[in-house]
C-alpha positions in Angstrom: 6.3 -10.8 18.5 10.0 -9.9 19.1 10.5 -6.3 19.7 14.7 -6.4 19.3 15.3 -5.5 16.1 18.4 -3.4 14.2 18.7 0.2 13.5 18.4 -1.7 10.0 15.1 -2.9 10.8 13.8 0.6 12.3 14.2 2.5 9.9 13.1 0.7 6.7 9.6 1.3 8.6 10.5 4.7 7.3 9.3 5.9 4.1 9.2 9.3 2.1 6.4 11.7 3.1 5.5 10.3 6.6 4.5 11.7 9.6 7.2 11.1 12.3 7.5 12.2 16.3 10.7 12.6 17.6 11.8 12.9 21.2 14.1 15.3 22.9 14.8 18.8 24.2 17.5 20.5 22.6 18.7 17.0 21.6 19.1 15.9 24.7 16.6 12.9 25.0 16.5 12.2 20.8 17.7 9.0 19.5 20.6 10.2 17.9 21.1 6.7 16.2 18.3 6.6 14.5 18.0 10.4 13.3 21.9 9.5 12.1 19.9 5.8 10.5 17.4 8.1 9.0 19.7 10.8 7.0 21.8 7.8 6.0 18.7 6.4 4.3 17.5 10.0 2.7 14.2 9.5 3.3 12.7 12.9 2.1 9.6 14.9 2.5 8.8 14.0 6.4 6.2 16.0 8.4 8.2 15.9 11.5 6.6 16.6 15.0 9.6 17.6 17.8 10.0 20.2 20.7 12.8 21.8 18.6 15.3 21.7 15.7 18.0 21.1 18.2 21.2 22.7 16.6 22.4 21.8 13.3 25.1 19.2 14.1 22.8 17.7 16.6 19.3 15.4 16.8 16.5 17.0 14.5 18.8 19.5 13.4 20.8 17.1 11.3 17.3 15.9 9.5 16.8 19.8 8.5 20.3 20.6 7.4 20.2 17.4 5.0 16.5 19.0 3.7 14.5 15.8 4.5 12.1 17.6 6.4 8.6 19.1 4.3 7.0 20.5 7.2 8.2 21.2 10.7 5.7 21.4 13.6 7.8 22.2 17.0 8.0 24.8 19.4 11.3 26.3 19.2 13.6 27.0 16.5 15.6 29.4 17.7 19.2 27.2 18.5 19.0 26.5 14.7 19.7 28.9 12.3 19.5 26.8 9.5 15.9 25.8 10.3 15.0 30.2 10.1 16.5 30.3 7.1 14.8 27.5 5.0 11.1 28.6 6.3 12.4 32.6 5.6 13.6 30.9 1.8 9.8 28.6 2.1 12.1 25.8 1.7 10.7 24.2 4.7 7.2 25.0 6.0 7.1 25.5 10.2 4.8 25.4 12.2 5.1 27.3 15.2 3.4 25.8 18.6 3.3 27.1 22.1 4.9 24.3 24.1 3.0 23.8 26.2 -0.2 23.8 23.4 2.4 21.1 21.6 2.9 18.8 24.8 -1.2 18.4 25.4 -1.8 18.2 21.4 0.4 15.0 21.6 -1.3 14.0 24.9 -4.9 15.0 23.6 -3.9 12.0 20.0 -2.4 9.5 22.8 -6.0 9.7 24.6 -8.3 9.6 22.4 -9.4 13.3 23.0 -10.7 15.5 19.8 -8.6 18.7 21.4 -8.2 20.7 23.6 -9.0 24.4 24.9 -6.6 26.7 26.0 -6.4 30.2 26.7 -2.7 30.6 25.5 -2.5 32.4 21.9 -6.0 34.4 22.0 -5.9 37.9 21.0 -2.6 37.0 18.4 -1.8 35.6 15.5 -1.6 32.1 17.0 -5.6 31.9 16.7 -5.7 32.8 13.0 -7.6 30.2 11.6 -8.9 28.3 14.7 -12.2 27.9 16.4 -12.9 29.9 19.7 -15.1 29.4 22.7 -16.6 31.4 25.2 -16.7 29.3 28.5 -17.6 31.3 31.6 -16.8 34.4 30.5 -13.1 33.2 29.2 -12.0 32.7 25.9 -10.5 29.3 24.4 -8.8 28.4 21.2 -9.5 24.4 20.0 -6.5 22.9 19.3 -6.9 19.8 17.6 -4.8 16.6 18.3 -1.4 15.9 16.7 -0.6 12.2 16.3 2.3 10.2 14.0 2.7 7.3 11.5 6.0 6.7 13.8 7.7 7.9 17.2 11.4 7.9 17.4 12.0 7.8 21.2 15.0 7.5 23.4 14.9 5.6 26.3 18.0 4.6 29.1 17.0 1.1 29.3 14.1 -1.3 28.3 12.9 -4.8 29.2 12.4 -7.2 26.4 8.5 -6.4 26.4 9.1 -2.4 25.7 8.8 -1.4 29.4 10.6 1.5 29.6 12.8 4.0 32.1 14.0 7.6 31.0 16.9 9.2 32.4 16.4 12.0 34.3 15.8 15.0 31.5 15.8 13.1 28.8 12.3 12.1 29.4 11.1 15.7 28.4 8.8 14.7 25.3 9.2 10.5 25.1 6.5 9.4 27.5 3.4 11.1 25.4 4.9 10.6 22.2 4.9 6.9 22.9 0.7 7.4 23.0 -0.2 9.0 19.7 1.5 7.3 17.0 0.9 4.1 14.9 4.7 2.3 15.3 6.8 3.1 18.4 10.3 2.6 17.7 12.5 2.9 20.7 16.3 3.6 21.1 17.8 2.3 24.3 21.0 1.8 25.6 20.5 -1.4 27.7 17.7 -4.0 27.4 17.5 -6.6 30.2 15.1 -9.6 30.7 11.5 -9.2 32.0 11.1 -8.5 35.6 14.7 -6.9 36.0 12.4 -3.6 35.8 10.3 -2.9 38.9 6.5 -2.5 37.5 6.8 0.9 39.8 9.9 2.4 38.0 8.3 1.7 34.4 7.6 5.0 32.7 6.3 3.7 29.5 4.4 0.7 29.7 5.5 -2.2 27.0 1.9 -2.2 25.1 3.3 1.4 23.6 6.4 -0.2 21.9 6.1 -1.6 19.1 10.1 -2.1 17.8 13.3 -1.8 20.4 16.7 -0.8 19.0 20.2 -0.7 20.6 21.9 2.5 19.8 25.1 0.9 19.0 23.5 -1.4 16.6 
């Protein structure tokens, strides 16, 4: 199957009320082109899954200031004040998750796992709601897996299989993100033939990607 596709093509994979994983830290590491696809299009209702609302001019930030998003589940917020001030008006329901708690959520979906236990959020409010366990002597909360319809990832360059390299940073959330959803749609700024890549510098193996995009496409 061919992989190279348009921004066109990406995002018409996209429909109202999905659940969507977006790469990036503070932006940095989010496939700008196809957030800027995806607001073009209006899709509306999306449960999106992301490290943080970036800043409202900028990556997932530009999702929330256009109201597309139904529920938010991310770490941070904080660089966004329009993302506080639609879940203070319950315009936007957010879900607040340790990152660290977010990062093995994702990688708990992308393996298979049925959770996982960790002592961070016992004894506050993060445990309302969630089961605990007593295992030698220390208490765990269960957090369950979080996986996607689609992942929106960024990537510095890809072969034409879906192998994949990250710059620096902008890794951050991309490689487990590629693991637990359905459709992996990739943004790349360079795609070169097979065996350009050297098998040890590949960060996301090809069988994750299901769709690669140019971002000036």
């Amino acid at each position: 199957m061919e992989k190279i596709r348009s921004i066109k093509d990406a995002v018409e994979r996209i429909k109202d009320g999905m659940t969507v994983m977006v790469g990036g830290f503070l932006g940095v590491g989010t496939p700008e082109a196809l957030v800027d696809a995806l607001v073009a299009k209006g899709v509306k209702n999306l449960t999106v899954i992301c490290n943080d609302s970036a800043f409202p001019d900028r990556g997932i930030g530009k999702l929330i200031v256009n109201k597309q998003i139904k529920k938010l589940i991310t770490s941070h917020i904080g660089t966004n004040p329009e993302t506080g001030r639609q879940m203070n008006e319950g315009e936007t329901e957010v879900e607040l998750v340790p990152q660290g708690t977010l990062a093995e959520r994702i990688r708990a979906a992308g393996a298979g796992l049925g959770g996982i236990l960790t002592p961070t959020g016992v004894g506050t409010i993060v445990e309302q709601g969630k089961k605990k366990l007593e295992i030698n002597g220390k208490e765990y909360l269960l957090e369950l897996p979080i996986k996607a319809d689609i992942a929106l990832l960024k990537a510095e360059k890809a072969d034409k299989k879906g192998n994949l390299i990250y710059r620096k940073s902008a890794r951050n959330f991309n490689p487990i993100m590629a693991t637990a959803a359905d459709f992996v749609i990739v943004q790349v700024d360079e795609i070169v033939d097979v065996g350009e890549i050297d098998p040890d510098d590949v960060m996301t193996p090809g069988i994750f990607v299901d769709m690669i995009v140019r971002g000036d496409n």
